[in-house]
N, C-alpha and C positions, 0 to 999 in steps of 0.2 A: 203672636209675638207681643212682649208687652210695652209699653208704649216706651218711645226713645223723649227723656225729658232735658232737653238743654236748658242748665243758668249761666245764664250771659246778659250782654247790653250791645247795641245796635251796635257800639264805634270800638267794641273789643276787637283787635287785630287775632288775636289767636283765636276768638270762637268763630271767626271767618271761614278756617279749616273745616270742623264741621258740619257746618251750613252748605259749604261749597260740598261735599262729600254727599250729603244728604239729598242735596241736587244732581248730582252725578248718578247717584244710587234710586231716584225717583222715590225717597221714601216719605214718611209723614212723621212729623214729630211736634210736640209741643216745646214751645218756646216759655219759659219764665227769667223775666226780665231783673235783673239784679241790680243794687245801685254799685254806680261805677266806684265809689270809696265805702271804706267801713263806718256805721256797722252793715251786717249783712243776718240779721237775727233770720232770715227763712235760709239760708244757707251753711252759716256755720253747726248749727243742729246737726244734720245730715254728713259733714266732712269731721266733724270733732276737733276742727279748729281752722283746719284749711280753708283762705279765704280767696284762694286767685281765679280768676276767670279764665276759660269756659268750665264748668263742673257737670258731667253729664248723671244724669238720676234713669236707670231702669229699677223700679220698682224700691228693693231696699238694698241693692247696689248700686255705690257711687263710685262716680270714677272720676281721677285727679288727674288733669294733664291731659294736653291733647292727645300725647303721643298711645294711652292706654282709650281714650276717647276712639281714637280712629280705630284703633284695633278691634277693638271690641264693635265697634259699626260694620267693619268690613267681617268681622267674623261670625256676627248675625244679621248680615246682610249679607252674603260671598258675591251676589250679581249686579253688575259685572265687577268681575274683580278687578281693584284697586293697586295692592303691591305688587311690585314689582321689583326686579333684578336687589341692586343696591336702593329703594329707595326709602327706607328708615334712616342712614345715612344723611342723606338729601335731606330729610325731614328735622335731622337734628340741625343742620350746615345753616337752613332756614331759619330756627328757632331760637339759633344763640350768634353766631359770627353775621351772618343777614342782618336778624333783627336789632344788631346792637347801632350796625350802620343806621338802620333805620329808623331807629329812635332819637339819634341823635339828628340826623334832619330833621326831623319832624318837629322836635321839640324848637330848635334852632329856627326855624319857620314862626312858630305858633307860640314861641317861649312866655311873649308879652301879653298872651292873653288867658294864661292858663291860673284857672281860680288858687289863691293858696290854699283853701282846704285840699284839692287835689297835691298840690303839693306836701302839705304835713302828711298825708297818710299816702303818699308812696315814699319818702321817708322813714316813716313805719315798716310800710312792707318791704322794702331794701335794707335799711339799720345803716344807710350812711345822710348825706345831705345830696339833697335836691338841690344840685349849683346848676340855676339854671345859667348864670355869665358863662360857667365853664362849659355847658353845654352848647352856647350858642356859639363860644367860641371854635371848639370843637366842629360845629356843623360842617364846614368848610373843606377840613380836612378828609370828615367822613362822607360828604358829596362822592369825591375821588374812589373813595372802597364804595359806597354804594355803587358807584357804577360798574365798579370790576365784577361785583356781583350780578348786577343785573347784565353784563358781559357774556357772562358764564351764561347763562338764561339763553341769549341771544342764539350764540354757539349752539347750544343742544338743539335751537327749534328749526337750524340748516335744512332739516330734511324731512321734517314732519311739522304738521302740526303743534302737537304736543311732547313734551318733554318723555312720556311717553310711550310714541309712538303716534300713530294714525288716533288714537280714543286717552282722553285723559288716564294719567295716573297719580298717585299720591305725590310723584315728585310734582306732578305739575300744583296740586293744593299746597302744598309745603311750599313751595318759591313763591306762589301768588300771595301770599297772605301777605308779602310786603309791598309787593307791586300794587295790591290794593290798599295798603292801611295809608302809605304815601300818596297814593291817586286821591285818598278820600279824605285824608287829615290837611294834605297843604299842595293840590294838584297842581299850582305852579310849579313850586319844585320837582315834582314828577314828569311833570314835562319837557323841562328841561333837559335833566338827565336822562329821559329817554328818546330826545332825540335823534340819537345817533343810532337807535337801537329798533328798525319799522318792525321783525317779527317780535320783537314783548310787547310793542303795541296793539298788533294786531294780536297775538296771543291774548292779552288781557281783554279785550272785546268777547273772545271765542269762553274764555273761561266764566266772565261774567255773565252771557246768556246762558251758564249750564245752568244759572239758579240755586233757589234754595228749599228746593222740592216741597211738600206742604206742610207750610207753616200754621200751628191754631195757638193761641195766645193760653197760658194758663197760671193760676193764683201760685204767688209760692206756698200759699195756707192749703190749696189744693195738691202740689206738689208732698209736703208733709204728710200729709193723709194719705198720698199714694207708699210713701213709703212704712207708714203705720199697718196699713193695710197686706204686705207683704211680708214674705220670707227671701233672704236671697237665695241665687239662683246657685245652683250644683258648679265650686267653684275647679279652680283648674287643679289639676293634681301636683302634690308638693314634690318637690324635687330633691329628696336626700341626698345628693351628690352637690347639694350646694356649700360654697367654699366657707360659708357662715356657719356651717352646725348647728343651725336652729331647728327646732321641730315642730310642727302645731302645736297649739296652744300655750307656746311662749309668751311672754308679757313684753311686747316690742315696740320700740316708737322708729316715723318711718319721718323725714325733713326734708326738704327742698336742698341742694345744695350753692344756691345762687342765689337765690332772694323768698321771702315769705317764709324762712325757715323755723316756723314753729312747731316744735315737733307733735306729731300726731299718736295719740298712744294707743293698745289694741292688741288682743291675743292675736298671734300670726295663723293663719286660715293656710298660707301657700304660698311659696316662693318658685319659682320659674325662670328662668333665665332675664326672660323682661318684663318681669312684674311680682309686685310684693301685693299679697290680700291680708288684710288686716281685719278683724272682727269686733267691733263694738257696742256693746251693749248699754242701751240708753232706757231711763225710765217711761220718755215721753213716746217714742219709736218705736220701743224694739229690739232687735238687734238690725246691725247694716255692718255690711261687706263692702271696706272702703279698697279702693284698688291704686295703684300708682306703679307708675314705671320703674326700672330699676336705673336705667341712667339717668342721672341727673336727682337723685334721690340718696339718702341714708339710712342704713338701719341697723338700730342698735338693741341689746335686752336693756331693757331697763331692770 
């Protein structure tokens, strides 16, 4: 198998998911470490423009988004298996209504100490203003949904464990990813509002010993090279029944629909119900098979 390459940074809340995954799944992967603001020159290369963190690299395919991240781990990984019932679902519930409570704590916590370069460039990456007063002011209200959410949490773990049952599953990675970025960015506030709530507590103990199965540090000048050094891999088959009427080797760009939304351009490889493959061919690389989910994503011909 060829090696699983995460770009991420230690305090990213979303590359939490597959590091927790990775630990679940007892796998090895190499970690390349990204700065947390632009620029990102060992990584925009490789995505043709897309800058957001986590970005997973197998050879000279990349993958955008956790949600094509996991999948793609669970489905060259299958043991033990991870999905479950509804929980893509759960995974999205986590990713946008969760995390929005969650950010707004956090920042609302931390407002007064966070650098303004961090500020001008997620300004960028959003296309509005970083009001942190409105943020802080906000914090307060969204303490109250953060809890409702981590309520929900509580509820599900009545009878097990894990939100999954007896052995973690994705839903349990998807709801942690806030319970820890909270516990780690501003843990008074975390504790607070989970005091009313003993199993997220004790939950959050059980999921952090799963780990982050083994980690080895790697260049992102090494990372390039791996993917110089390859072809991608035999991708999923195209879906002609798709409502879009595209075909391989369309000329298509694929965008974020909430933030980071620069569009990425690239003949279409395959479309699938949950996932768009994009092909791009670069002088320095190669070609690479960039991947992204379909929800929460756009695709157009250019």
């Amino acid at each position: 198998m060829a090696d699983f390459i995460l770009h991420h940074y230690d305090t990213s809340p979303f590359s939490e998911k597959p590091r927790v995954m990775f630990g679940v799944k007892g796998l090895a992967w190499r970690s390349v470490i990204q700065p947390v603001i632009m620029p990102k020159p060992e990584l925009v290369p490789l995505t043709g423009g897309y800058r957001r963190i986590p970005v997973m690299q197998i050879g000279a395919d990349i993958y955008c988004d956790t949600q094509v991240i996991l999948a793609e781990i669970e489905t060259r990984a299958p043991q033990p298996p991870l999905v479950r019932g509804g929980d893509w679902a759960i995974n999205i519930w986590a990713d946008r209504l969760f995390f929005q409570a969650t950010v707004a704590v956090v920042f609302g916590a931390i407002g007064d100490n966070v650098p303004e370069a961090f500020i001008k460039d997620r300004e960028k990456l959003s296309g509005r203003p970083f009001d942190m007063a409105a943020m802080k002011a906000a914090a307060v209200p969204m303490k109250t949904q953060w809890r409702a959410h981590a309520a929900w949490i509580e509820a599900g773990l009545a009878t097990a464990d894990f939100l999954g049952g007896s052995t973690p599953s994705l839903a349990d990675i998807s709801a942690y990813m806030n319970i820890w970025w909270l516990s780690a960015a501003a843990r008074g506030q975390a504790e607070a509002l989970l005091a009313s709530f003993p199993r997220v507590v004790a939950w959050r103990g059980r999921m952090r010993a799963l780990g982050h199965g083994e980690r080895s540090e790697m260049s992102g000048e090494d990372a390039l090279k791996a993917a110089r050094d390859s072809e991608p891999a035999r991708p999923p088959a195209h879906d002609a029944t798709d409502p879009l009427g595209l075909s391989p080797g369309d000329l298509v760009s694929v965008s974020a629909d909430d933030y980071g939304r620069e569009p990425i351009a690239g003949h279409l490889v395959a479309l699938t119900p949950e996932r768009v493959v994009i092909a791009r061919e670069t002088e320095d690389l190669g070609r690479l098979n960039v991947h992204f989910p379909r929800i929460g994503y756009l695709i157009a011909r250019v």
